[in-house]
Each structure stands twice: as C-alpha cells, then as structure tokens.
PDB file as gemmi writes it, atoms N, CA and C in Angstrom:
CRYST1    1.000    1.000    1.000  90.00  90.00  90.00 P 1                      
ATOM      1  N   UNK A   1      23.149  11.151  -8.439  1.00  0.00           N  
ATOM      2  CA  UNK A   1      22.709  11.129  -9.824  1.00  0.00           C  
ATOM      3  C   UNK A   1      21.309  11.756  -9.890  1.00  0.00           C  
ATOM      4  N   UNK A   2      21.042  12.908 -10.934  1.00  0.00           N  
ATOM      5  CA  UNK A   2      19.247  12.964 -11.207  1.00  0.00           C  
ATOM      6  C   UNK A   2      18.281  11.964 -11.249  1.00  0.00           C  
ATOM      7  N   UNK A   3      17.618  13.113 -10.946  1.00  0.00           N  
ATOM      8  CA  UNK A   3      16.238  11.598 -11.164  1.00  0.00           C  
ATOM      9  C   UNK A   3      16.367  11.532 -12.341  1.00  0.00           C  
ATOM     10  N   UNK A   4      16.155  10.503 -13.058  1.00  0.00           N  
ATOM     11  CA  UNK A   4      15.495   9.693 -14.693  1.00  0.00           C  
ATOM     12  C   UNK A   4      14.598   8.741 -14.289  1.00  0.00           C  
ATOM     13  N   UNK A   5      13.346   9.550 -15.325  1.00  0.00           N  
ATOM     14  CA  UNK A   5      12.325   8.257 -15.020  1.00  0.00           C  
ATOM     15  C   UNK A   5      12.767   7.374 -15.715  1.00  0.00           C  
ATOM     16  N   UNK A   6      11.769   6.027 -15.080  1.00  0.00           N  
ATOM     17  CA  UNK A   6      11.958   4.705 -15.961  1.00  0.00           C  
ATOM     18  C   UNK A   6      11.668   4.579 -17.662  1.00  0.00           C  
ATOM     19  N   UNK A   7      12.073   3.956 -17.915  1.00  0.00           N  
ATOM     20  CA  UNK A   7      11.823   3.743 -19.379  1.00  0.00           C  
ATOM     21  C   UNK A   7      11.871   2.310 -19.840  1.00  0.00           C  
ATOM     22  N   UNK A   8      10.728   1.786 -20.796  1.00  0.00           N  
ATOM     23  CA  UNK A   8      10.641   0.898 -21.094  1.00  0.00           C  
ATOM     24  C   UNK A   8       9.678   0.058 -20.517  1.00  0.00           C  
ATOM     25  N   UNK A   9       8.581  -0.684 -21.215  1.00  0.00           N  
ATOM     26  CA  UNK A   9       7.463  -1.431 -19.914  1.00  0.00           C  
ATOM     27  C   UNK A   9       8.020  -2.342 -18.828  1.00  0.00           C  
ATOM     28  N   UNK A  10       9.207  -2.922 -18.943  1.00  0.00           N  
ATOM     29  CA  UNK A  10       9.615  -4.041 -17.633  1.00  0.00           C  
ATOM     30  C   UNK A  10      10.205  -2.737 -16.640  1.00  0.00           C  
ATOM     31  N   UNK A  11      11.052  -1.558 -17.298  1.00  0.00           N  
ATOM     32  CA  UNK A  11      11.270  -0.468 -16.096  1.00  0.00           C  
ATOM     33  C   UNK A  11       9.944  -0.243 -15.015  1.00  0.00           C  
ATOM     34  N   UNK A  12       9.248   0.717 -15.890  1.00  0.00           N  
ATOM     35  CA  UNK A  12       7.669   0.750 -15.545  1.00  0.00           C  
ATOM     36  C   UNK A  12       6.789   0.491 -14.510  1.00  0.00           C  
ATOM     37  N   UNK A  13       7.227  -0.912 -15.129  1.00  0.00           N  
ATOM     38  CA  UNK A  13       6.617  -2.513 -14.292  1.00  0.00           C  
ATOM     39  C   UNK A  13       7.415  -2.481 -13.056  1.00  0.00           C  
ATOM     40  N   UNK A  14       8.672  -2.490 -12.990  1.00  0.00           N  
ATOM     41  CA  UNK A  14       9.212  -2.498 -11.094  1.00  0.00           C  
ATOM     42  C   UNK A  14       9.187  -1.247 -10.490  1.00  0.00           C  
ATOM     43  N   UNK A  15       9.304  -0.142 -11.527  1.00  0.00           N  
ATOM     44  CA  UNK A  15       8.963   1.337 -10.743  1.00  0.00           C  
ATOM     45  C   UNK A  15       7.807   0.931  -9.866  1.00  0.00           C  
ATOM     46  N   UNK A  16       6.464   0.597 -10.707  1.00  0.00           N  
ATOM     47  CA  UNK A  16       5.300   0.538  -9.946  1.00  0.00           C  
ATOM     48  C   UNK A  16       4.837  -0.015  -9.060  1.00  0.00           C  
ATOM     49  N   UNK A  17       5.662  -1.518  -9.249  1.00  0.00           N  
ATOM     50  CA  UNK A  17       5.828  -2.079  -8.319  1.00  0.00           C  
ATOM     51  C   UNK A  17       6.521  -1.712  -6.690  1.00  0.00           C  
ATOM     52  N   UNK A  18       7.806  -1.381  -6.817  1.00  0.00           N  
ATOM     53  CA  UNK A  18       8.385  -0.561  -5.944  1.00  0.00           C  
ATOM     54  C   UNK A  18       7.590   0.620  -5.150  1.00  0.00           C  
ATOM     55  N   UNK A  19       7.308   1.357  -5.892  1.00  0.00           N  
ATOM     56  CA  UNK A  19       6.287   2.381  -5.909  1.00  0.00           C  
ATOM     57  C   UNK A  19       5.571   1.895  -4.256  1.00  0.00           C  
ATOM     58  N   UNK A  20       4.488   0.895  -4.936  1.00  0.00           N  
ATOM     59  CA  UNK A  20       3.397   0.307  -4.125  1.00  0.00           C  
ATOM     60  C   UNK A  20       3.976  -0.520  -2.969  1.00  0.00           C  
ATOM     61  N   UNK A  21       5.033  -1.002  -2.972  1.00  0.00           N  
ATOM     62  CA  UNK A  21       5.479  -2.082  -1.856  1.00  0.00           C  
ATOM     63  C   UNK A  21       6.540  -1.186  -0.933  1.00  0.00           C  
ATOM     64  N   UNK A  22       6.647  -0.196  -1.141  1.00  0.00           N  
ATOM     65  CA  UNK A  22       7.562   1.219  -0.388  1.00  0.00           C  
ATOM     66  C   UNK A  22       7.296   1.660  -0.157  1.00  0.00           C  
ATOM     67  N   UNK A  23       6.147   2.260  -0.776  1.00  0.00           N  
ATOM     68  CA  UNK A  23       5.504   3.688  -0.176  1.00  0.00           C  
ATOM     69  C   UNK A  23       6.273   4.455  -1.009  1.00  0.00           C  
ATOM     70  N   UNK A  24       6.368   4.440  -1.588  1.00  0.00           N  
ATOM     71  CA  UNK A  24       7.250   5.814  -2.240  1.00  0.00           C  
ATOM     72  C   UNK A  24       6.831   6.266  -3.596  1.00  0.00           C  
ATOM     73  N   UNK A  25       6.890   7.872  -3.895  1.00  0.00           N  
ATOM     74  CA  UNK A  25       6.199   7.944  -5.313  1.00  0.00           C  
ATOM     75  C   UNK A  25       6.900   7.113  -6.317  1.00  0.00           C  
ATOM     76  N   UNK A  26       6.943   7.591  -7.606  1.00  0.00           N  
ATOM     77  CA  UNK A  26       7.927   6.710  -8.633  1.00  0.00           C  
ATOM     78  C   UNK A  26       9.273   6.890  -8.707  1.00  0.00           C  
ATOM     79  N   UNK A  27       9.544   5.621  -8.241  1.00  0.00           N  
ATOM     80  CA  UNK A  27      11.237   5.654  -8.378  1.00  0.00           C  
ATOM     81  C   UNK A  27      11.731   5.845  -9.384  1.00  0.00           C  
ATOM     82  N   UNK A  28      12.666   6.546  -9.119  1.00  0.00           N  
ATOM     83  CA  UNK A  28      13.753   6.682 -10.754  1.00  0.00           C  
ATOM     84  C   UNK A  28      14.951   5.240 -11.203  1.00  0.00           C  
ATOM     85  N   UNK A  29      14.991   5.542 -12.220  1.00  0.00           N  
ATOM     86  CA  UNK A  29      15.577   4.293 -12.897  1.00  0.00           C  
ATOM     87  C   UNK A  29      16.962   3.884 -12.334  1.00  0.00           C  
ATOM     88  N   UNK A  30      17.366   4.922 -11.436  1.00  0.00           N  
ATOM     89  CA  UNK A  30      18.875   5.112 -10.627  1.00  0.00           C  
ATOM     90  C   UNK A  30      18.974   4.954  -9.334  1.00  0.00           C  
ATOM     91  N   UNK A  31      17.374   4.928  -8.381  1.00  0.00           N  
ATOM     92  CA  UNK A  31      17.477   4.789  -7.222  1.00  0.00           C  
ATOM     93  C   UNK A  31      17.341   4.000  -6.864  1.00  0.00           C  
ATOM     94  N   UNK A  32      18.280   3.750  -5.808  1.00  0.00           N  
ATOM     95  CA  UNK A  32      18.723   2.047  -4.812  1.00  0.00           C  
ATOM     96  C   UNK A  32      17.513   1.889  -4.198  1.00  0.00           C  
ATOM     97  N   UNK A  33      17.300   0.435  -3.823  1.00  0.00           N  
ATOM     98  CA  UNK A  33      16.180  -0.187  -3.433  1.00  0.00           C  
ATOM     99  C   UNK A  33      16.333  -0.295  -2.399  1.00  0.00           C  
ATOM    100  N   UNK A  34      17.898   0.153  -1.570  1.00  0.00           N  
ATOM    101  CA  UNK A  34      17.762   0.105  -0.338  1.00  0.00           C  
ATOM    102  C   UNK A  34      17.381   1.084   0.528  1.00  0.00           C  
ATOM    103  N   UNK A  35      17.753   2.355  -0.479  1.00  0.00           N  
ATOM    104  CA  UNK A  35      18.238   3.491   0.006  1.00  0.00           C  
ATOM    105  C   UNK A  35      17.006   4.002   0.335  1.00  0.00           C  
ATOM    106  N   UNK A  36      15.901   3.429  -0.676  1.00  0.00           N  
ATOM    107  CA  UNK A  36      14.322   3.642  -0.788  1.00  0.00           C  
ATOM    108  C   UNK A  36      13.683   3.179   0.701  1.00  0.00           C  
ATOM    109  N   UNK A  37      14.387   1.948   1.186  1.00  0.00           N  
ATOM    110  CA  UNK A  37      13.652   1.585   2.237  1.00  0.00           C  
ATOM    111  C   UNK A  37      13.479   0.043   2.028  1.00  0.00           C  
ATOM    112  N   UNK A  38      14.387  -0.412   0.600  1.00  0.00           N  
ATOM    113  CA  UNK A  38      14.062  -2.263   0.808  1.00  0.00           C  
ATOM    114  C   UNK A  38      14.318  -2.723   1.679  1.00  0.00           C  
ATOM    115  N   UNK A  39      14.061  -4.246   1.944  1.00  0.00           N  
ATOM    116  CA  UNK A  39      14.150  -5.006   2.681  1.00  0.00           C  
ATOM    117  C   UNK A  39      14.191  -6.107   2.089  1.00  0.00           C  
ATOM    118  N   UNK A  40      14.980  -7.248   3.099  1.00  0.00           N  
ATOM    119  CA  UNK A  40      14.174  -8.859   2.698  1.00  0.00           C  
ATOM    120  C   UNK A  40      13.155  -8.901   2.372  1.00  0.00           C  
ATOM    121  N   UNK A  41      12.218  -8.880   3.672  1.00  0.00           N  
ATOM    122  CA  UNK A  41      10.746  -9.355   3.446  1.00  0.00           C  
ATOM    123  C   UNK A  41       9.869  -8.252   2.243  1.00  0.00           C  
ATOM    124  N   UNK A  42      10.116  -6.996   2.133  1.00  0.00           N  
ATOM    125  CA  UNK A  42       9.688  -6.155   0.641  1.00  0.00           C  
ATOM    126  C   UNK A  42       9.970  -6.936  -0.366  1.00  0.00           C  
ATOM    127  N   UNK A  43      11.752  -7.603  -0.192  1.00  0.00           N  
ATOM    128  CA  UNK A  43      12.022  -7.965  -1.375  1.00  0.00           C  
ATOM    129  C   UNK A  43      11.350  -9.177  -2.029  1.00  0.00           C  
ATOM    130  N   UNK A  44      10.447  -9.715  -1.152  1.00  0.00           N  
ATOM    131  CA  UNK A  44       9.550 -11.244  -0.960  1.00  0.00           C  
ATOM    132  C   UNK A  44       8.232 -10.386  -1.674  1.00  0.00           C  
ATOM    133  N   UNK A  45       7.794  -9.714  -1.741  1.00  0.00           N  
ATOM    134  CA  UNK A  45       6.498  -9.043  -1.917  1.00  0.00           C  
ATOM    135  C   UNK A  45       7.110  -8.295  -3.375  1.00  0.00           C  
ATOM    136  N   UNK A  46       7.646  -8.171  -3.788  1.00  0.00           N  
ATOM    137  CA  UNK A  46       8.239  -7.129  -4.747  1.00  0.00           C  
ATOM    138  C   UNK A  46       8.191  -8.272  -6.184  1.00  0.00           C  
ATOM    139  N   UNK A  47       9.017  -9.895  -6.007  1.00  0.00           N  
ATOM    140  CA  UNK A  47       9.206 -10.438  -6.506  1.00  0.00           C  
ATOM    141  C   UNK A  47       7.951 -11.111  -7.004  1.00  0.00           C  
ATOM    142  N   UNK A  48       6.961 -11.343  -6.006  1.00  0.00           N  
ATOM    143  CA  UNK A  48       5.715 -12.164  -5.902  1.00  0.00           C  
ATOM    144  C   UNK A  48       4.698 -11.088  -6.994  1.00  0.00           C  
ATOM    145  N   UNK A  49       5.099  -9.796  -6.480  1.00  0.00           N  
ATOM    146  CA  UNK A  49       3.552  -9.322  -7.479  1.00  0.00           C  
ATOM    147  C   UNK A  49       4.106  -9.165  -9.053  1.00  0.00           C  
ATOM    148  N   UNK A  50       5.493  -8.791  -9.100  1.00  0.00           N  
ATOM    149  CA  UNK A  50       6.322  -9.028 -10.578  1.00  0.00           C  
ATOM    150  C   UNK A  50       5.615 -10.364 -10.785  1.00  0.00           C  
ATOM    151  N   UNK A  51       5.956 -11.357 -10.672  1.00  0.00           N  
ATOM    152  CA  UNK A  51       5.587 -12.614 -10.823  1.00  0.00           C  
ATOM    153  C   UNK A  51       4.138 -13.111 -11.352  1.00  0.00           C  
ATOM    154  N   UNK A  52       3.059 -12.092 -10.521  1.00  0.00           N  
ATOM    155  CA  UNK A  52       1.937 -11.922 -11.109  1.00  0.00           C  
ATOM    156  C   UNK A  52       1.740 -11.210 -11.464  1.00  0.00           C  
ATOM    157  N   UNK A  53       2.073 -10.737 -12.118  1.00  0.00           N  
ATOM    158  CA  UNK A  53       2.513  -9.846 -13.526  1.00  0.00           C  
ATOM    159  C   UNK A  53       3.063  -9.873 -14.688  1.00  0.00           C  
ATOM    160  N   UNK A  54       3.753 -11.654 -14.226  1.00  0.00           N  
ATOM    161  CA  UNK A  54       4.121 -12.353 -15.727  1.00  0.00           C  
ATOM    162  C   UNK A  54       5.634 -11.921 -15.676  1.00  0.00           C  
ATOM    163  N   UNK A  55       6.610 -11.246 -15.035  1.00  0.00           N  
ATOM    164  CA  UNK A  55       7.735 -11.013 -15.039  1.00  0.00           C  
ATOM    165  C   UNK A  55       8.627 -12.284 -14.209  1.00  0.00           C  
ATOM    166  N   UNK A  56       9.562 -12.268 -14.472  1.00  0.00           N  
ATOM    167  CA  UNK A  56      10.322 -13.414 -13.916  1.00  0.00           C  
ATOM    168  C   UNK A  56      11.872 -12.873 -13.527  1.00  0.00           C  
ATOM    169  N   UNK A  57      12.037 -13.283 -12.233  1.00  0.00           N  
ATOM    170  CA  UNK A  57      13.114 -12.555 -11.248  1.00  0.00           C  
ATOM    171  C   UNK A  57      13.353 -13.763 -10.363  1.00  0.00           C  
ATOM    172  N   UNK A  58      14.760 -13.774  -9.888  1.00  0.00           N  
ATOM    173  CA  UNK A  58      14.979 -14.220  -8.436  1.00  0.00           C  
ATOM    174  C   UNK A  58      14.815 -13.445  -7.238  1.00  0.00           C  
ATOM    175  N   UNK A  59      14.612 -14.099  -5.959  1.00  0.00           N  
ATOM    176  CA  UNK A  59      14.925 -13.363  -4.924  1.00  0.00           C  
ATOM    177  C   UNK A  59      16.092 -12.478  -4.634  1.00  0.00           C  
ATOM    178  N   UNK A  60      17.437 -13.551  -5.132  1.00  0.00           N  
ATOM    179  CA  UNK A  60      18.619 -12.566  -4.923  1.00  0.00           C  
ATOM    180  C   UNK A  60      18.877 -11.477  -5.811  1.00  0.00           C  
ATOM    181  N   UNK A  61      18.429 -11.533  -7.457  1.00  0.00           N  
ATOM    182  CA  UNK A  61      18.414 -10.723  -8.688  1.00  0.00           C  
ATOM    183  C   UNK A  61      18.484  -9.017  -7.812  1.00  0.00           C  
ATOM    184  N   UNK A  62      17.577  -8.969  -6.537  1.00  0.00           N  
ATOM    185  CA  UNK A  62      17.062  -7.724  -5.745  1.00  0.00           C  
ATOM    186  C   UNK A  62      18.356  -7.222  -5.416  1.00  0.00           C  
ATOM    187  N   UNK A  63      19.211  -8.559  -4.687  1.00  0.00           N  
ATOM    188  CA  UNK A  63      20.028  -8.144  -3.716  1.00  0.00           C  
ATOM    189  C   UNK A  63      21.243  -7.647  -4.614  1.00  0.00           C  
ATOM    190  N   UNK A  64      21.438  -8.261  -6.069  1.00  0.00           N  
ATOM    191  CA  UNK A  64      22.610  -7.898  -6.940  1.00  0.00           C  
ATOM    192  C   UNK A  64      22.548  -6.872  -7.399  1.00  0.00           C  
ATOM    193  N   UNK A  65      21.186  -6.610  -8.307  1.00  0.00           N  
ATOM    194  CA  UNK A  65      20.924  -5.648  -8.959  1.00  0.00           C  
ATOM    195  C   UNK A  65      20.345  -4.760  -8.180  1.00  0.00           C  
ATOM    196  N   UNK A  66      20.040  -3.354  -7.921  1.00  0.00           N  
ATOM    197  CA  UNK A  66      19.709  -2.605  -7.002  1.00  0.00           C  
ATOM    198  C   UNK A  66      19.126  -1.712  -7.504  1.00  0.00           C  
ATOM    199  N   UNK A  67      19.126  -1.091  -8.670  1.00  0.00           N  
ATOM    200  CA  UNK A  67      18.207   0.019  -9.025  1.00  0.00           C  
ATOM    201  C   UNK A  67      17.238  -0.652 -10.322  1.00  0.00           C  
ATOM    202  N   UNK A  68      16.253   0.120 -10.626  1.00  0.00           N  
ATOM    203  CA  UNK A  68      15.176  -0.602 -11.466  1.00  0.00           C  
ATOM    204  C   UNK A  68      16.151  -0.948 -12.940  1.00  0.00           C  
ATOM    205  N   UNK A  69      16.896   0.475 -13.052  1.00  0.00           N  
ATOM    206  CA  UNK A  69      17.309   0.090 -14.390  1.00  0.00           C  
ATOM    207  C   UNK A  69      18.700  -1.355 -14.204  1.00  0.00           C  
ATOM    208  N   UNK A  70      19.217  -1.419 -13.295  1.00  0.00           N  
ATOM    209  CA  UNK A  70      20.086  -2.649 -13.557  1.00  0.00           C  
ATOM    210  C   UNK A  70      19.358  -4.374 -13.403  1.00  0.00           C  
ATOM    211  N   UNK A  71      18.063  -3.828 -12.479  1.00  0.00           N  
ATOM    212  CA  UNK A  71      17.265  -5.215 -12.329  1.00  0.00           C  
ATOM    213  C   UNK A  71      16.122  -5.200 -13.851  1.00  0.00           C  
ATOM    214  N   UNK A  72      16.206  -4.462 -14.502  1.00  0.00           N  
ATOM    215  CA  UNK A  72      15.502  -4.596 -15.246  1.00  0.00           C  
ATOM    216  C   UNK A  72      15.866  -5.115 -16.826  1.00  0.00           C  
ATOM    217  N   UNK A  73      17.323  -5.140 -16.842  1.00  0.00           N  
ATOM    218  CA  UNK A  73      18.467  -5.777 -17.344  1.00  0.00           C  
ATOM    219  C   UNK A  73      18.600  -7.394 -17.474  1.00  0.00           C  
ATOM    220  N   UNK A  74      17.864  -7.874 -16.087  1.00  0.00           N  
ATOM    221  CA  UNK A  74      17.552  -9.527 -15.776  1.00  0.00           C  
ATOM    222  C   UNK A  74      16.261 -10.222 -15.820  1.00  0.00           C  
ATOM    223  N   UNK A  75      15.195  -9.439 -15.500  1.00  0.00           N  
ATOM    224  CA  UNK A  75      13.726  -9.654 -15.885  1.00  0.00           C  
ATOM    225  C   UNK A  75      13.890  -9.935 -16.813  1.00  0.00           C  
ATOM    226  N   UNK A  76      12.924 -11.467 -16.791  1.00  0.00           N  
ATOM    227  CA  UNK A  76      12.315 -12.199 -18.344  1.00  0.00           C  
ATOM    228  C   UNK A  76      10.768 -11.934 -17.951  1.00  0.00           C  
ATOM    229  N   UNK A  77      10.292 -12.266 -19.177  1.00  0.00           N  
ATOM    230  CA  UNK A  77       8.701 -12.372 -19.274  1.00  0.00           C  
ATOM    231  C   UNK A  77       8.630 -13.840 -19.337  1.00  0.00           C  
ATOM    232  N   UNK A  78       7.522 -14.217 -18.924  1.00  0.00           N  
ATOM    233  CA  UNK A  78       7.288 -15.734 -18.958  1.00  0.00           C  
ATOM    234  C   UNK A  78       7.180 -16.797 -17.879  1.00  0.00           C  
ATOM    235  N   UNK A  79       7.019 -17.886 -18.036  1.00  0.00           N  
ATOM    236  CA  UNK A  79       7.070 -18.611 -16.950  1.00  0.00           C  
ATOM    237  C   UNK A  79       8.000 -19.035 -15.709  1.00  0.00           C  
ATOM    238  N   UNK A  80       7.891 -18.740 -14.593  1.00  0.00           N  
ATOM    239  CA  UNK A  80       8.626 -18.662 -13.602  1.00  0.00           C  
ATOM    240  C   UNK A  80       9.876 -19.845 -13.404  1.00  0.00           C  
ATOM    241  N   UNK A  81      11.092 -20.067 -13.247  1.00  0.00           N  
ATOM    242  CA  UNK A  81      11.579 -20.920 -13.196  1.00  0.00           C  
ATOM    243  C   UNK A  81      11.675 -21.356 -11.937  1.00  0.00           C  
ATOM    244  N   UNK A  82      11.019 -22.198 -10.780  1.00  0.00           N  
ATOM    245  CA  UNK A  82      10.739 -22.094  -9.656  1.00  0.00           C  
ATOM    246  C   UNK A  82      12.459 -23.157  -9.159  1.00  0.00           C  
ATOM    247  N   UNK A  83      13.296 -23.212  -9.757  1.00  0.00           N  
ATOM    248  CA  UNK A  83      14.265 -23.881  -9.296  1.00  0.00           C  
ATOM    249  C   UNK A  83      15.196 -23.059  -8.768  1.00  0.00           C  
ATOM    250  N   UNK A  84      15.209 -21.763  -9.891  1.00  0.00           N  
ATOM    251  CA  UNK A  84      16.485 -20.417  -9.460  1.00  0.00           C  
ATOM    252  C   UNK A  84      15.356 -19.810  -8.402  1.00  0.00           C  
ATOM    253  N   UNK A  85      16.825 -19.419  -7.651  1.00  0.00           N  
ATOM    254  CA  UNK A  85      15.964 -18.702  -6.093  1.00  0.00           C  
ATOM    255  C   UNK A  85      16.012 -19.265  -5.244  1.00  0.00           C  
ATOM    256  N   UNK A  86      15.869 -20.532  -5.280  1.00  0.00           N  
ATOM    257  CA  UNK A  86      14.663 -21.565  -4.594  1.00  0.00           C  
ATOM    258  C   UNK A  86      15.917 -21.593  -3.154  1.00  0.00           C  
ATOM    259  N   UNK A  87      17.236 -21.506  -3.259  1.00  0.00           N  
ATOM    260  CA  UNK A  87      17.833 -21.587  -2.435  1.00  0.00           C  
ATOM    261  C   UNK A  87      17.274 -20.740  -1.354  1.00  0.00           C  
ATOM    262  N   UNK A  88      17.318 -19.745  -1.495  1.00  0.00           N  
ATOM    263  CA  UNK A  88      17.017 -18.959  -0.240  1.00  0.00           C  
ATOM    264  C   UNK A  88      15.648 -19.551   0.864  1.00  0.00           C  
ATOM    265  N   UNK A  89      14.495 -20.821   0.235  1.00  0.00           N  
ATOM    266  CA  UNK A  89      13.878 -20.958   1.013  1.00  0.00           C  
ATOM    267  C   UNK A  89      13.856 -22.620   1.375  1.00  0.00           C  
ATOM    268  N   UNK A  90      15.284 -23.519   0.998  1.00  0.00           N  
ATOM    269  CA  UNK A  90      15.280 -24.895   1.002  1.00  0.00           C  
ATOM    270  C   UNK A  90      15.151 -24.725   2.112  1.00  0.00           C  
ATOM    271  N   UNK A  91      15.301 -24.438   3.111  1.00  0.00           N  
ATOM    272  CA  UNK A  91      14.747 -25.137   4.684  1.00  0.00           C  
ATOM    273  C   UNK A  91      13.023 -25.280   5.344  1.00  0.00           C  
ATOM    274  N   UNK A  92      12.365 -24.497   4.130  1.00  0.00           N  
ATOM    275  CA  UNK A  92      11.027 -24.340   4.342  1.00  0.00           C  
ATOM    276  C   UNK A  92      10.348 -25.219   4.017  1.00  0.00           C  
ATOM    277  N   UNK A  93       9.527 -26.347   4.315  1.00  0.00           N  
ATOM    278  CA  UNK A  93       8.592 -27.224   3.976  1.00  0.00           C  
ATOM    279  C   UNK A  93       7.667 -26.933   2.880  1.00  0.00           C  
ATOM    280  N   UNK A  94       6.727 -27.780   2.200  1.00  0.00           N  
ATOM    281  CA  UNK A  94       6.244 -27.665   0.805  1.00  0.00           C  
ATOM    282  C   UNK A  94       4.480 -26.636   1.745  1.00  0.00           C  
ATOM    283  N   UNK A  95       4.178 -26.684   2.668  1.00  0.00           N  
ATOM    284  CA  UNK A  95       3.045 -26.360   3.460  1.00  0.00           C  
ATOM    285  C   UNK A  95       3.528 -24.918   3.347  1.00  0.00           C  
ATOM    286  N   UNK A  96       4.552 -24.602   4.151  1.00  0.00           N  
ATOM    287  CA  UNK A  96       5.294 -23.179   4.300  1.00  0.00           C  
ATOM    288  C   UNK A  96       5.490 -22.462   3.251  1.00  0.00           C  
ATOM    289  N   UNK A  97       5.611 -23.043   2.391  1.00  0.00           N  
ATOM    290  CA  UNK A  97       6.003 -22.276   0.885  1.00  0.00           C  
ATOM    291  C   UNK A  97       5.067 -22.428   0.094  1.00  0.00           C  
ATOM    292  N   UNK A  98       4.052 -22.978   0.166  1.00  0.00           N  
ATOM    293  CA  UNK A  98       2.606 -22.545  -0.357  1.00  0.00           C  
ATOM    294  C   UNK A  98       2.184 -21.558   0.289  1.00  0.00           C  
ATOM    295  N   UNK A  99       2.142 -21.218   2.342  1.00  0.00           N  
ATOM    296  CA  UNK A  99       1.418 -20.415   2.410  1.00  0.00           C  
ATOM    297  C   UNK A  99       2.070 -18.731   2.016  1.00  0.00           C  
ATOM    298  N   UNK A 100       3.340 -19.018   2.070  1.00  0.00           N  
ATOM    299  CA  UNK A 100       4.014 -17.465   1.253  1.00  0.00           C  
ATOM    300  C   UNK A 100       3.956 -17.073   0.575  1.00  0.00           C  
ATOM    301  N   UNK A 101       3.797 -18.091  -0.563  1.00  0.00           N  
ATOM    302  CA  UNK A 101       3.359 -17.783  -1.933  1.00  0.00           C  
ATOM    303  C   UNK A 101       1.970 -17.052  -2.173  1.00  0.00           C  
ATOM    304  N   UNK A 102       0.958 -17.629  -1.250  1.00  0.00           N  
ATOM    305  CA  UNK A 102      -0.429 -17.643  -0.804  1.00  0.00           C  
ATOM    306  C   UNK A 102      -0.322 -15.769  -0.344  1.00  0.00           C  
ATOM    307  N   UNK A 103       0.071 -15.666   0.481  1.00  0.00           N  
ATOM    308  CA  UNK A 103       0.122 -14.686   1.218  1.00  0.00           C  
ATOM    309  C   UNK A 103       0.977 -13.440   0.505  1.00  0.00           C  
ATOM    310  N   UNK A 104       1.394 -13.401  -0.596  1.00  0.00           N  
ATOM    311  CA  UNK A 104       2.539 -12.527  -1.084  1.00  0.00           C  
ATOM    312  C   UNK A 104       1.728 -12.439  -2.655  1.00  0.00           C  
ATOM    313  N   UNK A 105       1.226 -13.188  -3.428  1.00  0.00           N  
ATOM    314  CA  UNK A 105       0.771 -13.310  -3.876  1.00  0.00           C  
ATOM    315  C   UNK A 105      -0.521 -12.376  -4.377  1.00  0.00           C  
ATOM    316  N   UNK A 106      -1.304 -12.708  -2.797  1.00  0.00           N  
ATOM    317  CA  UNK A 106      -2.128 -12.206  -2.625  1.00  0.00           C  
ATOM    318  C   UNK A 106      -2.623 -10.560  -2.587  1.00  0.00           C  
ATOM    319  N   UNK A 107      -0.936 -10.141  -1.988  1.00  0.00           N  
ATOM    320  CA  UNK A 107      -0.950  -8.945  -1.764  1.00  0.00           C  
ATOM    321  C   UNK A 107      -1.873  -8.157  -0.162  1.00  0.00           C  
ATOM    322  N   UNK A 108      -1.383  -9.362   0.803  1.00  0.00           N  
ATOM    323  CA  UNK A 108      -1.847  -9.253   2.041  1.00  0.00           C  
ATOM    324  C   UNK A 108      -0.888  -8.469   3.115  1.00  0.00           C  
ATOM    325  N   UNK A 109      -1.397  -7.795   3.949  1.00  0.00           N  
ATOM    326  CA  UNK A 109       0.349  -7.538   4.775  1.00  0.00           C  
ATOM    327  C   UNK A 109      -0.009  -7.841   5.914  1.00  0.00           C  
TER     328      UNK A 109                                                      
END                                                                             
C-alpha cells in the first residue's frame, strides 16, 4: 500500500510517538508496527508515553491493531483505565509495576 500520512491529532499523536520509540521517520497511517521494528518491550514504551500524553490504550490494543490508522480507531482521551491491560502484568508485584511505570514513563532506556 502507499504511504498516507497520518491524519487526525490521535493519528499524529502515535505516528510521533512511533516515530521516536523506532527510530523511524514518520510512519504512515498503513504501516505495521511490526514490520517497522515493534516489539513487546517498544510496545511497553509506546503505550506509557501515549499515556502521558493523555491518550488511553491497552498493551494488547498494539498487538490487535497494528497500523496507526487501525489503533487509532481505539484510543480514548482521558483517564487511564488501569484495570484493562492489566492482565499482561498480574504476576508482577505492586513494587515492580511502579518501577515500570517509573521507568517507561520517564522515557529512560
């Protein structure tokens, strides 16, 4: 498929995101997040700076939706619902999942 840029500020918003957590110039609204070079642990850093950014996503939302324009289809604005998701890290202690948050957050690598 051509490139098409993103469109729309929540597009935008994960292009740039993506962008910065890939290495890669601006993604188009059609290109896979894998194909780009995602990962799990990107996809942990991807979600976290959306997040501080006021966007609201799951971890898996990454793994379903795959290009900006279909994940951008599920992005809400607003307050995080820290219950959806949460599966992927129930084995982690409340210490452990502060410091990820801490650390992803932060925008540390």
């Amino acid at each position: 498929m051509p490139y098409e840029e993103p469109s729309g500020e929540i597009e935008r918003a994960l292009a740039e995101v993506w962008a910065e957590v890939l290495g890669v110039p601006t993604p188009g609204a059609h290109d896979s997040y894998f194909a780009l070079g995602g990962d799990s642990i990107r996809s942990l850093k991807i979600v976290a700076r959306l997040r501080a950014r006021g966007y609201t996503l799951a971890l898996e939302d990454i793994f379903v939706h795959q290009t900006v324009r279909e994940l951008a289809q599920v992005v809400t604005t607003g307050t995080v619902n820290e219950s959806r998701g949460s599966e992927a890290f129930s084995m982690l202690g409340a210490a452990d999942l502060d410091r990820l948050k801490q650390r992803f957050q932060g925008g540390k690598r």
